[in-house]
N, CA, C and O atoms as CSV, one atom per row, in Angstrom:
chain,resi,resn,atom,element,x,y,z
A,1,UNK,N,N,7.960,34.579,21.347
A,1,UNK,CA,C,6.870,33.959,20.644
A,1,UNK,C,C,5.668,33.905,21.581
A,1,UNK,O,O,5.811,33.421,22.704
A,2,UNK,N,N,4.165,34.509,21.062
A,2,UNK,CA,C,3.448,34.429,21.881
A,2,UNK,C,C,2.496,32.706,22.529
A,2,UNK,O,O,2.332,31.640,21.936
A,3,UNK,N,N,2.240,32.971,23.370
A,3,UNK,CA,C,1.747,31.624,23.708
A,3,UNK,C,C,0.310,31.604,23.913
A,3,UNK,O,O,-0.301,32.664,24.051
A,4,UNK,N,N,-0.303,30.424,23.946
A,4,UNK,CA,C,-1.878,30.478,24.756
A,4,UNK,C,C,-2.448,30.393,23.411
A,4,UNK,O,O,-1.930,30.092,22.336
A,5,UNK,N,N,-3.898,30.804,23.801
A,5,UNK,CA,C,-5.060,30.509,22.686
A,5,UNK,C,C,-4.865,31.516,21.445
A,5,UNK,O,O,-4.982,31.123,20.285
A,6,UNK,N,N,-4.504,33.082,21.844
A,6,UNK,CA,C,-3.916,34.014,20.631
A,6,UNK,C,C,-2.667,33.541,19.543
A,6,UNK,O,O,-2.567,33.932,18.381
A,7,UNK,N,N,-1.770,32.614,20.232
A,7,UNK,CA,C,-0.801,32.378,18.915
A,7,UNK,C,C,-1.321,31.028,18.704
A,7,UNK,O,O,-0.359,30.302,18.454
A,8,UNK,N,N,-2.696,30.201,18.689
A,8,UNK,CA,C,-3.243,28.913,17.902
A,8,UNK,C,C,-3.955,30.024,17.187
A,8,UNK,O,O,-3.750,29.996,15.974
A,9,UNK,N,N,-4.595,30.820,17.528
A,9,UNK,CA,C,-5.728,31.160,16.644
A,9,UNK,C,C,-4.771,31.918,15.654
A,9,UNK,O,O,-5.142,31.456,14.575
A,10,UNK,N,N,-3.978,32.615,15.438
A,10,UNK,CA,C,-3.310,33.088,14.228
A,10,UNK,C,C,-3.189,31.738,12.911
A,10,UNK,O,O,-3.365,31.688,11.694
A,11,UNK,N,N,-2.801,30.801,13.968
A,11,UNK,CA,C,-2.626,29.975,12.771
A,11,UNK,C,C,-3.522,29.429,12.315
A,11,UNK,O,O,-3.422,28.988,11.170
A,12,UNK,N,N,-4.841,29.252,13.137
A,12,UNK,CA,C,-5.929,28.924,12.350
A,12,UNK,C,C,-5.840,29.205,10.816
A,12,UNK,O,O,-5.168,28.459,10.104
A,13,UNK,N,N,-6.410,30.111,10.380
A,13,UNK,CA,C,-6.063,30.332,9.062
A,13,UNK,C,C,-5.316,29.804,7.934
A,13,UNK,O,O,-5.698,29.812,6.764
A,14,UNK,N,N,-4.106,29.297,8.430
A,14,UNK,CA,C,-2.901,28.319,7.464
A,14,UNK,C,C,-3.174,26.840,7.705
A,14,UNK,O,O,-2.630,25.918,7.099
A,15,UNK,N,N,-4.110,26.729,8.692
A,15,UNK,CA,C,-3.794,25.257,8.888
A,15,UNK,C,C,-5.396,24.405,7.628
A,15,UNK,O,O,-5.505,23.370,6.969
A,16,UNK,N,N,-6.696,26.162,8.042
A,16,UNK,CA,C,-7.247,25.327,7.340
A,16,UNK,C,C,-6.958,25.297,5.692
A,16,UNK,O,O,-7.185,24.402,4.878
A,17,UNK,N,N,-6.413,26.523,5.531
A,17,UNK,CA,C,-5.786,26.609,4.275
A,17,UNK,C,C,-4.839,25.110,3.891
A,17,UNK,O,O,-4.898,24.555,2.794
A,18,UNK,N,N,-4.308,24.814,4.615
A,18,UNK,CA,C,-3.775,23.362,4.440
A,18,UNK,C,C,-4.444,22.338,4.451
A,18,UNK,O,O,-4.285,21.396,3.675
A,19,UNK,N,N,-5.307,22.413,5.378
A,19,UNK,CA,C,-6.884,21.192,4.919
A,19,UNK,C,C,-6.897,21.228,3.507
A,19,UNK,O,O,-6.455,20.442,2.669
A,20,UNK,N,N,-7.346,22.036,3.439
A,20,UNK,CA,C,-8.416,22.474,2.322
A,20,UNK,C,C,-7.545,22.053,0.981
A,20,UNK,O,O,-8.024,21.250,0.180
A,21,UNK,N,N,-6.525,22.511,0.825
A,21,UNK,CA,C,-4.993,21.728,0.076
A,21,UNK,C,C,-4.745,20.230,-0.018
A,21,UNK,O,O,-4.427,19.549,-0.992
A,22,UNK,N,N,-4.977,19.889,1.273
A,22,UNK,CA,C,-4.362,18.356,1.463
A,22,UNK,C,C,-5.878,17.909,0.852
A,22,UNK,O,O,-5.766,17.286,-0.203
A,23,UNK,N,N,-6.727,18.029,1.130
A,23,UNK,CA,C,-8.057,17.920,0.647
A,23,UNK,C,C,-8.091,17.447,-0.893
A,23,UNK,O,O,-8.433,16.406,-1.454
A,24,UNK,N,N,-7.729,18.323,-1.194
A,24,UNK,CA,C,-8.133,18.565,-2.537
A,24,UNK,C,C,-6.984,17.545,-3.488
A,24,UNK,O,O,-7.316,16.869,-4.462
A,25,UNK,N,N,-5.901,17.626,-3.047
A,25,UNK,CA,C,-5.204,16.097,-3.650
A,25,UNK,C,C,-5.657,15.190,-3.349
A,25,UNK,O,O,-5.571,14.222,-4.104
A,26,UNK,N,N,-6.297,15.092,-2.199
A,26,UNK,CA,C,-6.436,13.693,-1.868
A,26,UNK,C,C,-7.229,13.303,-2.772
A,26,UNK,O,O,-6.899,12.357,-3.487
A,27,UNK,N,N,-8.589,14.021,-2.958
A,27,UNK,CA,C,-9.822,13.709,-4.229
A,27,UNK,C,C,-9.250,13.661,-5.390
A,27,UNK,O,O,-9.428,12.707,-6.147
A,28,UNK,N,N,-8.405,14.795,-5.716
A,28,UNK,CA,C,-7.778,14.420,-7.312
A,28,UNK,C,C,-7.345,12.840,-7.690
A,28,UNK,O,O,-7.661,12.036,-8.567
A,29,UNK,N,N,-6.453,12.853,-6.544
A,29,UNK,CA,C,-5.751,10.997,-6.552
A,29,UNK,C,C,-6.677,10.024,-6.645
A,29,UNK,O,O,-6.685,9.063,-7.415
A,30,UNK,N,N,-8.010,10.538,-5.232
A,30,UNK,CA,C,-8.804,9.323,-5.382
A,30,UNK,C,C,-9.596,9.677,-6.995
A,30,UNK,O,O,-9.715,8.730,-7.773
A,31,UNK,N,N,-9.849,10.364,-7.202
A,31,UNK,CA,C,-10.661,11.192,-8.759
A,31,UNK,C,C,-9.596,9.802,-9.755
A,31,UNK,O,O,-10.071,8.946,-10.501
A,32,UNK,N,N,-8.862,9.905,-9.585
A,32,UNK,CA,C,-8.146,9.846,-10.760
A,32,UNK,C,C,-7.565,7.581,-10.361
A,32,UNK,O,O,-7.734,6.723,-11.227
A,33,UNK,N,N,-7.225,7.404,-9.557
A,33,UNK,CA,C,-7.405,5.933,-9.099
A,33,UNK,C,C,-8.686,4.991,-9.698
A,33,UNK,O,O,-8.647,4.041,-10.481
A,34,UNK,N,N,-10.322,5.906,-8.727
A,34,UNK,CA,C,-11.585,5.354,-9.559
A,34,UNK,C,C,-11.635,5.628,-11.031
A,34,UNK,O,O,-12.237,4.679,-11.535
A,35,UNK,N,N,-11.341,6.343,-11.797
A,35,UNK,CA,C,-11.101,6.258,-13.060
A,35,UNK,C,C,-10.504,4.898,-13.696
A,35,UNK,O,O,-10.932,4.017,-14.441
A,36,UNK,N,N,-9.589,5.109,-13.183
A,36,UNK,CA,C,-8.194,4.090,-13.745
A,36,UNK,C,C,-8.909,2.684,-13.500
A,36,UNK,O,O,-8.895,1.781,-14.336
A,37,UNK,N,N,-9.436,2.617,-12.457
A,37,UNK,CA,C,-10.292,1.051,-12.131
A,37,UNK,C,C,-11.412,0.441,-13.202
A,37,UNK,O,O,-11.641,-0.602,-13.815
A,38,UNK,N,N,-12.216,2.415,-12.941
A,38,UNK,CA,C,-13.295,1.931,-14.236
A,38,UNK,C,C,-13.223,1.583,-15.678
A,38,UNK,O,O,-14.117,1.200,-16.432
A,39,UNK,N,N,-11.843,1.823,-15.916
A,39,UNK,CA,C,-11.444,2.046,-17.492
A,39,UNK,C,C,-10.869,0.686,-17.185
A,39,UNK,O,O,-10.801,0.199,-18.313
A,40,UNK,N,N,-10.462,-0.127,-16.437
A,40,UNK,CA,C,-9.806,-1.761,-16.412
A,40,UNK,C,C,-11.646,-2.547,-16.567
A,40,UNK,O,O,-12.158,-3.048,-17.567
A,41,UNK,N,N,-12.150,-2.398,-15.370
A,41,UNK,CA,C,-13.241,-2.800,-15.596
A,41,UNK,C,C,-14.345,-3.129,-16.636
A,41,UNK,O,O,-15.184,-4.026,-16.722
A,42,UNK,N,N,-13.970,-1.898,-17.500
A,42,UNK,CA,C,-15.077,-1.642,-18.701
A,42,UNK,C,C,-14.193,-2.691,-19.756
A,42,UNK,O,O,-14.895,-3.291,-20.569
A,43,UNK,N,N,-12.965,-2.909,-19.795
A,43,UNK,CA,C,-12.088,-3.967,-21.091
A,43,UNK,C,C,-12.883,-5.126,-20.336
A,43,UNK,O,O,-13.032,-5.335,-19.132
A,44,UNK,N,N,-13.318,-5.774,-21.408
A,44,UNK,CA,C,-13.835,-7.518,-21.403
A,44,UNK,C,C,-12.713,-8.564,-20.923
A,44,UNK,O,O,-11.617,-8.626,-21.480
A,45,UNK,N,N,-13.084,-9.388,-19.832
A,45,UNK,CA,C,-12.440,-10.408,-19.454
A,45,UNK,C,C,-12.091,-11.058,-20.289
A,45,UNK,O,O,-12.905,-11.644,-21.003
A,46,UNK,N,N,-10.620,-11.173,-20.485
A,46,UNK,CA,C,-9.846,-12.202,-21.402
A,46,UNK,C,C,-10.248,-13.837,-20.506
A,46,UNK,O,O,-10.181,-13.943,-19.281
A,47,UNK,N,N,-10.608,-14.850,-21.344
A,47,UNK,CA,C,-10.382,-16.261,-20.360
A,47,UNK,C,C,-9.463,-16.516,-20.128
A,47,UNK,O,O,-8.468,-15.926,-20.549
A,48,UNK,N,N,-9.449,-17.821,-19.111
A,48,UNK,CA,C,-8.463,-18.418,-18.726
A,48,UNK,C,C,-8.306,-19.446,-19.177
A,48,UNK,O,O,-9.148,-20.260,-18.798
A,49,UNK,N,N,-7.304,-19.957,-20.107
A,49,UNK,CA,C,-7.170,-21.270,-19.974
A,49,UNK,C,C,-7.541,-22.434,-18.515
A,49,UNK,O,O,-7.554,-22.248,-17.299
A,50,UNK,N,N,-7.904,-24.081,-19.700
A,50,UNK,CA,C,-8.194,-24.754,-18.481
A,50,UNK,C,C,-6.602,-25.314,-18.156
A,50,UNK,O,O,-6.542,-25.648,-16.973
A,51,UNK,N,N,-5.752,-25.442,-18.622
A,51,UNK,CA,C,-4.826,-25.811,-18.153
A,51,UNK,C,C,-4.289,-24.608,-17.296
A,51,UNK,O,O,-3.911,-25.032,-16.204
A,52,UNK,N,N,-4.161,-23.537,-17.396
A,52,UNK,CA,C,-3.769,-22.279,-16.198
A,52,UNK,C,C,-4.266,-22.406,-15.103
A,52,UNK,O,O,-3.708,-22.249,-14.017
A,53,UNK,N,N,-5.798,-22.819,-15.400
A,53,UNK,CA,C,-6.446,-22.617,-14.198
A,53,UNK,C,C,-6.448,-24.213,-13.576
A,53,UNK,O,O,-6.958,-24.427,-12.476
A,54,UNK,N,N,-6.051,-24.920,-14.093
A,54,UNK,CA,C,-5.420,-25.861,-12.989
A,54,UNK,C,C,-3.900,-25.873,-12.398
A,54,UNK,O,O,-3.410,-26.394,-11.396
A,55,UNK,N,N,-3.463,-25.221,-13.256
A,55,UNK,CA,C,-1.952,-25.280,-12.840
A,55,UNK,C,C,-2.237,-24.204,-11.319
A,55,UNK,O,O,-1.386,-24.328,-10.438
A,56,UNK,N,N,-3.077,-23.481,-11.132
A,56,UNK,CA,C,-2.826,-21.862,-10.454
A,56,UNK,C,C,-3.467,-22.952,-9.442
A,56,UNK,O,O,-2.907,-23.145,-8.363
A,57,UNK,N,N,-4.594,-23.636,-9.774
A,57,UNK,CA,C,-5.131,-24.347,-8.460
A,57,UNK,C,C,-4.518,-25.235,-7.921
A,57,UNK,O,O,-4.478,-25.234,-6.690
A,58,UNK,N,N,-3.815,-26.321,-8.702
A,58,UNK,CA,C,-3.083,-26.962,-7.713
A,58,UNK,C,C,-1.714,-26.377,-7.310
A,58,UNK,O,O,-1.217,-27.013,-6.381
A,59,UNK,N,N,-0.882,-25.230,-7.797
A,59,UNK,CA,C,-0.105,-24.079,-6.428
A,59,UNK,C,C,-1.095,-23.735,-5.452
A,59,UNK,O,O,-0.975,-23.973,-4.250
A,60,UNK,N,N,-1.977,-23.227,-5.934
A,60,UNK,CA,C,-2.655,-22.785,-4.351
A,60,UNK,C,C,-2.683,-23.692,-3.491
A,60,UNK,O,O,-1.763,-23.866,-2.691
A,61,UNK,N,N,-3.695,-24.365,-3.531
A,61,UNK,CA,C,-4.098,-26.146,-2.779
A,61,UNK,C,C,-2.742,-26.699,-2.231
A,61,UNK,O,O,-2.795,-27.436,-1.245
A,62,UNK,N,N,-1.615,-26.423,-2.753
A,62,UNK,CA,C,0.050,-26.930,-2.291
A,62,UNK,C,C,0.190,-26.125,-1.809
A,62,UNK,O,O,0.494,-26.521,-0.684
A,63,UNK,N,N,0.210,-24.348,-1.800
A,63,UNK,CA,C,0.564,-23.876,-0.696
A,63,UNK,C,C,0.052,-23.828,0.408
A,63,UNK,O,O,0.698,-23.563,1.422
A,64,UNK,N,N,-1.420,-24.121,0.389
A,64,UNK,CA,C,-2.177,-23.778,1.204
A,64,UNK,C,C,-1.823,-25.144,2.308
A,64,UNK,O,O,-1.499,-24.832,3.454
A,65,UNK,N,N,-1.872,-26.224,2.047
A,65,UNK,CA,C,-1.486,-27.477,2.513
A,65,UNK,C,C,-0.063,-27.171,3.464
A,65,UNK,O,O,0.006,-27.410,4.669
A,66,UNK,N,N,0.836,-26.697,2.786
A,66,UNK,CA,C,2.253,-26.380,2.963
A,66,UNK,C,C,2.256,-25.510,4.236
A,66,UNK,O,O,2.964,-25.756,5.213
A,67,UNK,N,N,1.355,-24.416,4.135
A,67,UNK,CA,C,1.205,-23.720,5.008
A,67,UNK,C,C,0.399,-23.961,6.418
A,67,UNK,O,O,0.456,-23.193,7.378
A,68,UNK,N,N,-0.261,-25.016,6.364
A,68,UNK,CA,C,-1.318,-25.566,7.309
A,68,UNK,C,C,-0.326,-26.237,8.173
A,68,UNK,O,O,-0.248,-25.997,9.378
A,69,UNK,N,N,0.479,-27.131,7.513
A,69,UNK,CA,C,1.673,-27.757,7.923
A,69,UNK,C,C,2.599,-27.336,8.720
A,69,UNK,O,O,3.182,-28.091,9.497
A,70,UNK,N,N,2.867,-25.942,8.607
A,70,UNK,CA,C,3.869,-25.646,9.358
A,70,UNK,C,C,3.368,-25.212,10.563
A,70,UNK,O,O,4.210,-24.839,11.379
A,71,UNK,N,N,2.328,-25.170,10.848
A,71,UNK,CA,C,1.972,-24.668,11.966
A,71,UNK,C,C,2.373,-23.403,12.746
A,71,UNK,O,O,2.629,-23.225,13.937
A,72,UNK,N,N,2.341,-22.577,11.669
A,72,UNK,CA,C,2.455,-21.326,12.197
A,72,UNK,C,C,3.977,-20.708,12.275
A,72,UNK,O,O,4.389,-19.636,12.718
A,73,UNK,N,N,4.741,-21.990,11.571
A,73,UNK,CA,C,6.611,-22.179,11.696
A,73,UNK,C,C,6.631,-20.663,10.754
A,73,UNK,O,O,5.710,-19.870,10.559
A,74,UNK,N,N,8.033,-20.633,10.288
A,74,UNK,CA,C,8.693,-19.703,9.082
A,74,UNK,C,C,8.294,-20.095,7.993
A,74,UNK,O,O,8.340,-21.323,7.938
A,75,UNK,N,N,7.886,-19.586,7.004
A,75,UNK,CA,C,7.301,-20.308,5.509
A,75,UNK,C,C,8.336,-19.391,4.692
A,75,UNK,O,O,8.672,-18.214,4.819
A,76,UNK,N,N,8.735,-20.499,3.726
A,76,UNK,CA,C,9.464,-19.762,2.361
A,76,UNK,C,C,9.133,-18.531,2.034
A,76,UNK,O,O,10.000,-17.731,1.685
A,77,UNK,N,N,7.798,-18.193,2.103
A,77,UNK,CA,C,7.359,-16.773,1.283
A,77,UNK,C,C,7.966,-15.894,2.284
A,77,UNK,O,O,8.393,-14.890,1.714
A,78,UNK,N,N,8.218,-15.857,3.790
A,78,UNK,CA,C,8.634,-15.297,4.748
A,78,UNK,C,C,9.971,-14.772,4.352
A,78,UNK,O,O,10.286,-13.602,4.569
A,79,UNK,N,N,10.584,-15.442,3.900
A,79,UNK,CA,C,12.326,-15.130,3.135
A,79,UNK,C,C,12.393,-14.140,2.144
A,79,UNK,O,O,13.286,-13.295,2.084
A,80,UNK,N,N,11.147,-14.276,1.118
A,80,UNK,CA,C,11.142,-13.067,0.051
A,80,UNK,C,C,10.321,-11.912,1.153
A,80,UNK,O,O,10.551,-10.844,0.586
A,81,UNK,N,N,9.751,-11.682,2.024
A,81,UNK,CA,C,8.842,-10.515,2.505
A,81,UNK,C,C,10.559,-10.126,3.487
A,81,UNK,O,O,10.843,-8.962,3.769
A,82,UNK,N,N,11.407,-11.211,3.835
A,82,UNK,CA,C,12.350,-10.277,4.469
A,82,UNK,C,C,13.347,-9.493,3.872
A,82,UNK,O,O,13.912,-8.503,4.337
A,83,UNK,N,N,13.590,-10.377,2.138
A,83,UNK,CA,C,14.947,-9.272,1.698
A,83,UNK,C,C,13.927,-7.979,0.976
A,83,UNK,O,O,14.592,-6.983,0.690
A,84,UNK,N,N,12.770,-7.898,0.728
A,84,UNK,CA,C,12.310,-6.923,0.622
A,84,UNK,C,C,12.138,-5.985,1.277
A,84,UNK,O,O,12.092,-4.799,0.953
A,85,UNK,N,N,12.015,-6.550,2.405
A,85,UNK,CA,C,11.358,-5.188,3.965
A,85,UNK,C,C,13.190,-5.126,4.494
A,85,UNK,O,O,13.061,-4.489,5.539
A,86,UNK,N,N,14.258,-5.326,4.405
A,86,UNK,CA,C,14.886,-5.155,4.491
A,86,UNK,C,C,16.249,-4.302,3.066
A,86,UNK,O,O,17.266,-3.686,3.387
A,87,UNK,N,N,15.985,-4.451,2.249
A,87,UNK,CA,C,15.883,-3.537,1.287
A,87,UNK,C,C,15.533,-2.229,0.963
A,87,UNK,O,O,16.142,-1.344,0.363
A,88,UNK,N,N,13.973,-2.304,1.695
A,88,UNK,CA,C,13.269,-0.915,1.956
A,88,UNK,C,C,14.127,0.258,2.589
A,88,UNK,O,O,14.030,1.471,2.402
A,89,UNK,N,N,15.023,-0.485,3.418
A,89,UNK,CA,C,15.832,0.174,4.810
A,89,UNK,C,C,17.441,1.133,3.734
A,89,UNK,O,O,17.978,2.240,3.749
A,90,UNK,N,N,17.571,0.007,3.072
A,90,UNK,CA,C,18.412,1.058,2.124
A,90,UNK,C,C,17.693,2.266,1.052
A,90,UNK,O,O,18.154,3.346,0.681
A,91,UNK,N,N,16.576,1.696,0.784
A,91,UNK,CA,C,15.621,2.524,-0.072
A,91,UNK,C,C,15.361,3.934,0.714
A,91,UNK,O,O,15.348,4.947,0.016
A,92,UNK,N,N,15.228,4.018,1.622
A,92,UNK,CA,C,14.651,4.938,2.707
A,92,UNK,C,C,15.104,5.674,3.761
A,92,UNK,O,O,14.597,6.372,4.639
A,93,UNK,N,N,16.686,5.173,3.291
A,93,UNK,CA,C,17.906,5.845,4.397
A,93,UNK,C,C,18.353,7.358,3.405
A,93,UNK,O,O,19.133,8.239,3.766
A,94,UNK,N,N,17.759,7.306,2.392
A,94,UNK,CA,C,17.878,8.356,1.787
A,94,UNK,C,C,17.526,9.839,2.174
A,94,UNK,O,O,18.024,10.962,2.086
A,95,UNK,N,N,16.033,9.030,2.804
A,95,UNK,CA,C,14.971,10.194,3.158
A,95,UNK,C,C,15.147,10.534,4.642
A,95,UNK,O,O,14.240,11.131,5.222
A,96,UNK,N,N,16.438,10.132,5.381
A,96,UNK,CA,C,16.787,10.636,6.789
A,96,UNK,C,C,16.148,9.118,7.682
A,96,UNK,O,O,15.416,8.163,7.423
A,97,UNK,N,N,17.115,9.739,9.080
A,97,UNK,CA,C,16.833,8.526,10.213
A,97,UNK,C,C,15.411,7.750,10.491
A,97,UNK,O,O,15.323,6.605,10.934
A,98,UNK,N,N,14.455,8.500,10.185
A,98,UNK,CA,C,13.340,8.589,10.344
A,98,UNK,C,C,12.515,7.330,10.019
A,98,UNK,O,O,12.214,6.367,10.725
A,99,UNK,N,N,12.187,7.687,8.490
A,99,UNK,CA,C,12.017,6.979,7.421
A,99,UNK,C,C,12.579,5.396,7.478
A,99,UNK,O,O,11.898,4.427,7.142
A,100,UNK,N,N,13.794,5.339,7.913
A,100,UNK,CA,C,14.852,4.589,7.863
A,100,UNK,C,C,14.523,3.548,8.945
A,100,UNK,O,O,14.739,2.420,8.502
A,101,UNK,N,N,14.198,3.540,9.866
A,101,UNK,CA,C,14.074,2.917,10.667
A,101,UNK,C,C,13.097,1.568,10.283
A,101,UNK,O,O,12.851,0.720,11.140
């Protein structure tokens, strides 16, 4: 296999060909994401109830309290972010050691 600047520059060619590829999904996705936003955006805000919107405020205001409290301790929500991120690990042992980790 040749080495040095002659076997990069061969591949020049495929790699920008692969830009230019990876490129071009990427815009489709983002193409197609800003769409999807603008079409939520353009439907009219449903209200909120006033009883929702006190119920949602005083959870917040309690967690937020709750959380001030612990001083930086383990918080409940910490328990659901671990069987999830630990879950992931079976999700992803699929896709090799890698992934998995």
């Amino acid at each position: 296999m040749p080495e040095g600047p002659a076997h990069v520059g061969n591949l020049a060619p495929v790699i920008r060909a692969f830009r230019i590829a990876h490129q071009s999904i990427l815009e489709v996705a983002l193409e197609f994401m800003l769409e999807s936003l603008q079409s939520n955006l353009d439907e009219p805000w449903k209200p909120v109830s006033r009883p929702a919107l006190v119920a949602w405020v005083i959870f917040y205001l309690g967690f937020m309290f709750y959380a001030f409290s612990a001083h930086g301790g383990f918080l409940f929500i910490d328990s659901a972010n671990l069987v999830v991120h630990e879950g992931g690990h079976n999700l992803f042992s699929w896709f090799g050691p890698t992934l998995c980790l």
